[in-house]
NUKOL-98279 format. One record per residue: x, y, z of N, C-alpha, C in turn. Coordinates in steps of 0.02 Angstrom, whole numbers, plus 50000, padded with zeros to 5 digits. Example, Ala and Ser with C-alpha at 12.3 -4.5 7.8 and 13.67 -1.06 7.14 Angstrom:
BEGIN
50660 / 49716 / 50390 / 50615 / 49775 / 50390 / 50660 / 49835 / 50390
50642 / 49888 / 50354 / 50684 / 49947 / 50357 / 50645 / 50002 / 50394
//
This chain:
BEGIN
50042 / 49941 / 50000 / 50000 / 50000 / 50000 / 50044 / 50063 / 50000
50025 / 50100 / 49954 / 50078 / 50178 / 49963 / 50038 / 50207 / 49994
50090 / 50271 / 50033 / 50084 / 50302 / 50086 / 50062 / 50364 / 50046
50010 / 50399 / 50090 / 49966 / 50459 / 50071 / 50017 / 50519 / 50086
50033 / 50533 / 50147 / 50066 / 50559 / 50178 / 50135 / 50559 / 50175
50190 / 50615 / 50179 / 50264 / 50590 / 50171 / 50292 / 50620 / 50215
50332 / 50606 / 50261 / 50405 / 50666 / 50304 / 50408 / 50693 / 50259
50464 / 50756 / 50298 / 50516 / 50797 / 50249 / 50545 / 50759 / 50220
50583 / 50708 / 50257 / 50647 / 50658 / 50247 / 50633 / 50614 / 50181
50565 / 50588 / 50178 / 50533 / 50536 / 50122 / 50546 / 50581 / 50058
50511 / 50664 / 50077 / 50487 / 50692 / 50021 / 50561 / 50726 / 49984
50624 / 50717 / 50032 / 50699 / 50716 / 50006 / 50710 / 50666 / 49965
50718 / 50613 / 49999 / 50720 / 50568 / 49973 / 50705 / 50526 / 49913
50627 / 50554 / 49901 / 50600 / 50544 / 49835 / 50614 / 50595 / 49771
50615 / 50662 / 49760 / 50619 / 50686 / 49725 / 50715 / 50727 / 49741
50748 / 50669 / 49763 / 50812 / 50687 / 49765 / 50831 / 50761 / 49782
50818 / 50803 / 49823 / 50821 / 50859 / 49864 / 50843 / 50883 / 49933
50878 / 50933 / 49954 / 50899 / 50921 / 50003 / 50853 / 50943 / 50050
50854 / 50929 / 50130 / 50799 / 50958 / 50159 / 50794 / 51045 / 50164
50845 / 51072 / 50162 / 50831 / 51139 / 50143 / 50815 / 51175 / 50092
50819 / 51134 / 50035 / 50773 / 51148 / 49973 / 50702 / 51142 / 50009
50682 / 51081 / 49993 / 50614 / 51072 / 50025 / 50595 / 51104 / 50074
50588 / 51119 / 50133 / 50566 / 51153 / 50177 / 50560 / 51258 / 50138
50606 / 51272 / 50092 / 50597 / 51327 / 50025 / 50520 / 51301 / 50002
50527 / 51260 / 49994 / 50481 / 51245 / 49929 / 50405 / 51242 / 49991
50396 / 51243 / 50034 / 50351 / 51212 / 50084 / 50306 / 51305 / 50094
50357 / 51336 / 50085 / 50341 / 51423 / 50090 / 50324 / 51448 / 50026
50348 / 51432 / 49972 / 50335 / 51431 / 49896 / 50274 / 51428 / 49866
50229 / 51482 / 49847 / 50171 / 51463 / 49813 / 50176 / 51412 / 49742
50237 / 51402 / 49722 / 50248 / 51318 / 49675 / 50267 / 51285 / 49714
50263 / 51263 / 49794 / 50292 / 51221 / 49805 / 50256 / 51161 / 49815
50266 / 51143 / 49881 / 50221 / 51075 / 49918 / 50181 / 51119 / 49973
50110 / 51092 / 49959 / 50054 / 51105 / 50002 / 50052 / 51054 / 50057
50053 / 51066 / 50128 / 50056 / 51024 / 50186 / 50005 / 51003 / 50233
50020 / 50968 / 50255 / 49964 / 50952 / 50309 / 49988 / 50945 / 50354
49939 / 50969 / 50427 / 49992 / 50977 / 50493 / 49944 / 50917 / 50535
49981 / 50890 / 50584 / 49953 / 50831 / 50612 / 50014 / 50829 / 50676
49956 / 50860 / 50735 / 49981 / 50879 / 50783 / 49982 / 50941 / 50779
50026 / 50967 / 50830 / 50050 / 51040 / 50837 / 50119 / 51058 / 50793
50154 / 51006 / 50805 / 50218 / 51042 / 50757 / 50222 / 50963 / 50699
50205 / 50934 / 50698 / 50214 / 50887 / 50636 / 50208 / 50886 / 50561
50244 / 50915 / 50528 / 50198 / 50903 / 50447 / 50191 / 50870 / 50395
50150 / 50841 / 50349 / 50175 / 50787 / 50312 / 50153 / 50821 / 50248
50170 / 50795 / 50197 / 50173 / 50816 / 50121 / 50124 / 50773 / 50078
50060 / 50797 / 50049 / 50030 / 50731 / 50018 / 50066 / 50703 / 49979
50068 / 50650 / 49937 / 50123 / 50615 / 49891 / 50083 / 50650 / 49850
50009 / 50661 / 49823 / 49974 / 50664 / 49764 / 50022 / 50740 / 49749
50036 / 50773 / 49790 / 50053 / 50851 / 49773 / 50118 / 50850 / 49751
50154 / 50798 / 49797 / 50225 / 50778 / 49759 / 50250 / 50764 / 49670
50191 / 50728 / 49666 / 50186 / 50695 / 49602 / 50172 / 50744 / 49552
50118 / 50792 / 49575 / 50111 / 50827 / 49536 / 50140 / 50898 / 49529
50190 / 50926 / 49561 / 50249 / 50956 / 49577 / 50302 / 50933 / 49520
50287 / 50869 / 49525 / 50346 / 50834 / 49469 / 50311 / 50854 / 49421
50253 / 50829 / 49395 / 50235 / 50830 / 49334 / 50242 / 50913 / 49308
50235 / 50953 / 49334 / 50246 / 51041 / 49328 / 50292 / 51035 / 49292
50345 / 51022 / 49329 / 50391 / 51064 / 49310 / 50453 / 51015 / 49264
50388 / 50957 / 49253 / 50428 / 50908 / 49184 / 50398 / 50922 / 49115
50356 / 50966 / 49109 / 50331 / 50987 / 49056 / 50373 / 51060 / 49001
50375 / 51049 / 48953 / 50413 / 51090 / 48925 / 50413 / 51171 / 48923
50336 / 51205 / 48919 / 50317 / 51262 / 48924 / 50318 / 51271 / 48989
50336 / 51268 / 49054 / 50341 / 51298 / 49108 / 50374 / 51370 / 49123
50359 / 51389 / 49140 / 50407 / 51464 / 49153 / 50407 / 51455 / 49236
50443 / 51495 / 49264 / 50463 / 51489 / 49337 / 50439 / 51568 / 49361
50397 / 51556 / 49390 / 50382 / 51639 / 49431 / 50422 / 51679 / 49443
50507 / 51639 / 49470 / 50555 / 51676 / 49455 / 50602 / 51733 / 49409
50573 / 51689 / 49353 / 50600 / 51719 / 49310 / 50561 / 51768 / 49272
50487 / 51786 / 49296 / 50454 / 51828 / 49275 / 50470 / 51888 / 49296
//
């Protein structure tokens, strides 16, 4: 069964990132949208992960940045 939910550590792990990228990206209106569980706990949906990937594997992307 895959997991709904991811750590920081998983969501490194999977899309090869360091945790201080990610935790960037967690503040980032392109980034990862979270869910908090507990008071200080947060987890990352995978579905948002995935589709985070799919963004920014597409050819026409532009980066807010660079606007």
């Amino acid at each position: 069964m895959e997991k709904l939910l991811l750590t920081i550590q998983e969501v490194c792990e999977l899309v090869h990132l360091g945790r201080s990228t990610v935790y960037k990206l967690l503040d980032n209106p392109d980034g990862f949208p979270t869910v908090r569980v507990g008071r200080r706990a947060v987890r990352i949906p995978l579905a948002s992960v995935k589709q985070w990937v799919e963004k920014f594997q597409q050819p026409n992307y532009v980066s807010t940045d660079e606007v």
